[in-house]
Residue, then its C-alpha position, 0 to 999 in steps of 0.5 A: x166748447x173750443x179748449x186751448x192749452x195756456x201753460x204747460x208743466x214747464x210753464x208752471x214750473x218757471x212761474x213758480x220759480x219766478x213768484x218764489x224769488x220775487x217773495x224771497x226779494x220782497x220779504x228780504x229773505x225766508x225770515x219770518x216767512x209763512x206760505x199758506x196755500x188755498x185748498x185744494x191746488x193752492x195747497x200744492x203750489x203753496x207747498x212747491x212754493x216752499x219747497x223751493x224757497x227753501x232750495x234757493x235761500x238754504x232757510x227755513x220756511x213754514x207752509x201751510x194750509x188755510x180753508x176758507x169754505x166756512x168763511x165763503x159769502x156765496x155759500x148758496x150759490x156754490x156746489x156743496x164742498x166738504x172743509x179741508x183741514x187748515x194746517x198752520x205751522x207750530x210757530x203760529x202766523x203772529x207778527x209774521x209774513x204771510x203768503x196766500x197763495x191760490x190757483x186761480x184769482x177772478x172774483x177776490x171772494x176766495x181771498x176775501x174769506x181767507x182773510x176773514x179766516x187769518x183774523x181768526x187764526x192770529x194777526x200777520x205782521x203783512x199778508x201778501x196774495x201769489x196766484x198761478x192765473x189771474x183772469x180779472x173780472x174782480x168783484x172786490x179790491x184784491x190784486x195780487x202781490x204775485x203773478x205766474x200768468x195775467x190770463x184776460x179771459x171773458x166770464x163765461x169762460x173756464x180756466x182749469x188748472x191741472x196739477x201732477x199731485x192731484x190730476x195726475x196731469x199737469x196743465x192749465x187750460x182755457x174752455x171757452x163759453x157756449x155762444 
């Protein structure tokens, strides 16, 4: 299956310093800012996210961790994946901004059950949705705030995004499909 590299490291690193001032402008500065990434490399981005955030605004702003596996509707057809712990911060999520952030947004099944698992955390004042790819093909009605790259991509293929942290490499690729 023919692969083809779509964004490399700097790619990667501008996106996301484009999605961190486009949240930075629409929640009109850090206050009240939660940014919580979706394991496993929505936890990096979300953290990168922060970190620059706070480089920019010279604020505070809190991260986090939201596991969804429990809350996923296609448990049966995943593969069996371990629950990563969720990590939220000491102040809590009541009456705040919060921003899912995920690597990659097809389905809208991942930010449904993410969702589903804030409810049982506590009540955001807003929640917002920032993905490094979106692909399309959305099953539900879930379109993200923020955007590092539109990817139109055929179902069959794979998109796979590779970060320093976890893959030692980082990348994000398109395989195509089997004819």
């Amino acid at each position: 299956m023919p692969t083809r590299t779509v964004l490399q490291q700097p790619d990667i690193a501008r996106a996301l310093t484009r999605i961190s001032h486009e949240i930075l402008e629409s929640n009109r500065g850090p206050a009240d800012l939660v940014i919580l990434g979706i394991p496993t490399r929505g936890v990096v981005l979300a953290d990168r996210i922060a970190a620059i955030i706070r480089d920019i605004s010279d604020g505070t702003v809190d991260s986090g961790s939201l596991d969804v596996t429990l809350y996923r509707d296609d448990l049966s057809r995943q593969p069996t994946r371990s629950p990563s712990p969720t990590r939220m911060p000491e102040s809590g999520i009541d009456g705040r901004t919060v921003v899912l952030v995920d690597d990659v947004l097809y389905s809208g099944r991942t930010i449904r059950a993410a969702l589903d698992a804030l409810g049982d955390i506590g009540r955001p004042r807003v929640v917002r949705l920032a993905a490094l790819i979106d692909r399309g093909h959305r099953e539900l009605p879930i379109r993200p705030d923020f955007v590092g790259k539109n990817l139109p991509s055929a179902q069959g293929e794979r998109i796979f995004v590779r970060l320093q942290e976890i893959d030692g490499e980082e990348f994000v690729s398109i395989q195509g499909a089997l004819d």
